[in-house]
N, C-alpha and C positions, 0 to 999 in steps of 0.2 A: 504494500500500500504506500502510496505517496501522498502526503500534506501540498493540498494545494492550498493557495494563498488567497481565496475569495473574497469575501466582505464578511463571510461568517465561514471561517478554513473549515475543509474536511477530509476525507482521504479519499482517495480512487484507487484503485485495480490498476497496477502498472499493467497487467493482459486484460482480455477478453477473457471469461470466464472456458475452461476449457473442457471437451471430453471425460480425462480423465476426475478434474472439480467436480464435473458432475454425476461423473458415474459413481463418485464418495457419496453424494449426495443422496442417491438412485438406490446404493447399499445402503445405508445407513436408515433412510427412511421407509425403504421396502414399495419407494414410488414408479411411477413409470419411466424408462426409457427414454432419451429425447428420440423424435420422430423417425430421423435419419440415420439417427447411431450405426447401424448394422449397414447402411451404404456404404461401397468402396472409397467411394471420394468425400465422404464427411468421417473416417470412421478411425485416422490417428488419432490417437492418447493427446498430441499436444493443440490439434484441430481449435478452432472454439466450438463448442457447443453449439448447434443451429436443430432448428426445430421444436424447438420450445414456445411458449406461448408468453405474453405478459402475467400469465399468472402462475405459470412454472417460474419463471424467472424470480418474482414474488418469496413463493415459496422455499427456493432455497436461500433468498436473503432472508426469510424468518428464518429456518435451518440454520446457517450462520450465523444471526443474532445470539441462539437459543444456546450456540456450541462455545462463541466465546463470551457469551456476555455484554457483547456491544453490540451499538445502532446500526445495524447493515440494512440497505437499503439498494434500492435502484437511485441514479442520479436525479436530478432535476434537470431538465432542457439547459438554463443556464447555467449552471455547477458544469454539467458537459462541455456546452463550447467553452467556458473561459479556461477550462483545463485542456480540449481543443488544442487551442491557439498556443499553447506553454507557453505563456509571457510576451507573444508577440500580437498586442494587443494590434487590432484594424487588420492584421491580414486573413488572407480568402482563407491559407492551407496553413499545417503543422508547422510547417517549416517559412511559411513566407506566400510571395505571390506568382512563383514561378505556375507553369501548366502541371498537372499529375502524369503527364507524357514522358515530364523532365526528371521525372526521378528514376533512381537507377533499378534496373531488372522488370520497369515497368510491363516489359509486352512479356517477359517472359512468366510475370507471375499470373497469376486464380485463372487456367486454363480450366480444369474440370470440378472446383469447389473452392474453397476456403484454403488460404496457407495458415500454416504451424505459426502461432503468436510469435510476436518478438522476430519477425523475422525481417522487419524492415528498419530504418532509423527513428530512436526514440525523439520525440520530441523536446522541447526546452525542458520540461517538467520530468522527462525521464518516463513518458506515457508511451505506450507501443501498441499500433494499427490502430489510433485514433484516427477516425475521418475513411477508415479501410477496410477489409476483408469481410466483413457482416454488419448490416443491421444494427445498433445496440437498442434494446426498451431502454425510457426512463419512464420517472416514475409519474407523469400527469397523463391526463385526455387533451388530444391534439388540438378536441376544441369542444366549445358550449355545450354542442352534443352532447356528450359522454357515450359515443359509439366507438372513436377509435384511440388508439392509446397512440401516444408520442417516439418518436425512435429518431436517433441520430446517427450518422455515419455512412460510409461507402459500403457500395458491395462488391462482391468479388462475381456479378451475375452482371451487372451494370454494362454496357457500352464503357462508360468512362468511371473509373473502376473505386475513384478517389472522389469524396464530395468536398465541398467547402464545408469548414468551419460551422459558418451557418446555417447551413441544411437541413431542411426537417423533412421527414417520412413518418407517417402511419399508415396502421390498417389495425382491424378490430382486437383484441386483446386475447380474443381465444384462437387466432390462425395459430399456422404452426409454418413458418416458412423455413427455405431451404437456405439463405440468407439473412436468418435474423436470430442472434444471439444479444449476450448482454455481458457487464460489467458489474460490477459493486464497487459502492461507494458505502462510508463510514462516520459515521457525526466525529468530529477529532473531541 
């Protein structure tokens, strides 16, 4: 976990929450499976986790509350980007305002799903595949409604594979997509 430096600090998940996190999870609690687990191309140990719903994702930050005794939770939209951006307040990406073109192994990576966390440059904050490889839930509804929940981040399904900082994505709370994993964060 990393102390971000907000207006009220808290921690985030230097990864994505991963396969094996939550296969601990999955044992421990005697719960179900994420959706893809047993897919070739979602199904390393170090993978993140995808096909989860906003209310699995939930669950194992209660699970982790329960195990150490602290606030684990899903992010907030804003707690997300400004930990995002690591310090580089106003710009579009992790790293600045170059293209997601320009970064390095760009074509060669998420040919057939998700890569293994940590596998690209951490950002200022020391955060890794922020803005990349999946989906993340946080924790509000995208809007008035309350039909779909809030997600931030790139996918590794996408045309263009990296999002901006900014970026918001939903869809309903109980989907289970092939592209959307999550994070935890920590009241500090």
């Amino acid at each position: 976990m990393i102390r971000i430096p907000y207006q009220r600090p808290f921690l985030l998940a230097r990864f994505q929450v991963t396969n094996a996190d939550y296969d601990a999870f999955v044992s421990a609690t005697g719960g179900e499976a994420a959706l893809f687990r047993s897919a070739p191309e979602f199904s390393a140990s170090t993978q993140p986790v995808v096909g989860v719903s906003w209310f699995d994702a939930s669950s194992y930050c209660e699970w982790m509350a329960k195990r150490s005794g602290r606030g684990f939770r899903l992010p907030t939209e804003p707690e997300w980007e400004f930990a995002a951006r690591g310090g580089l307040a106003g710009k579009e990406f992790p790293w600045g305002d170059e293209a997601p073109a320009s970064r390095p192994g760009y074509r060669d990576r998420w040919k057939n799903g998700p890569e293994p966390v940590g596998t690209s440059e951490p950002n200022g904050y020391g955060l890794f595949d922020m803005c990349e490889n999946v989906h993340e839930w946080c924790a509000e509804w995208f809007d008035g409604a309350q039909t779909r929940r809030a997600s931030r981040g790139g996918s590794w399904r996408h045309h263009i594979k990296i999002s901006r900082c900014g970026a918001r994505s939903s869809i309903p709370p109980e989907f289970r997509y092939a592209d959307y994993g999550f994070r935890v964060a920590c009241d500090d």
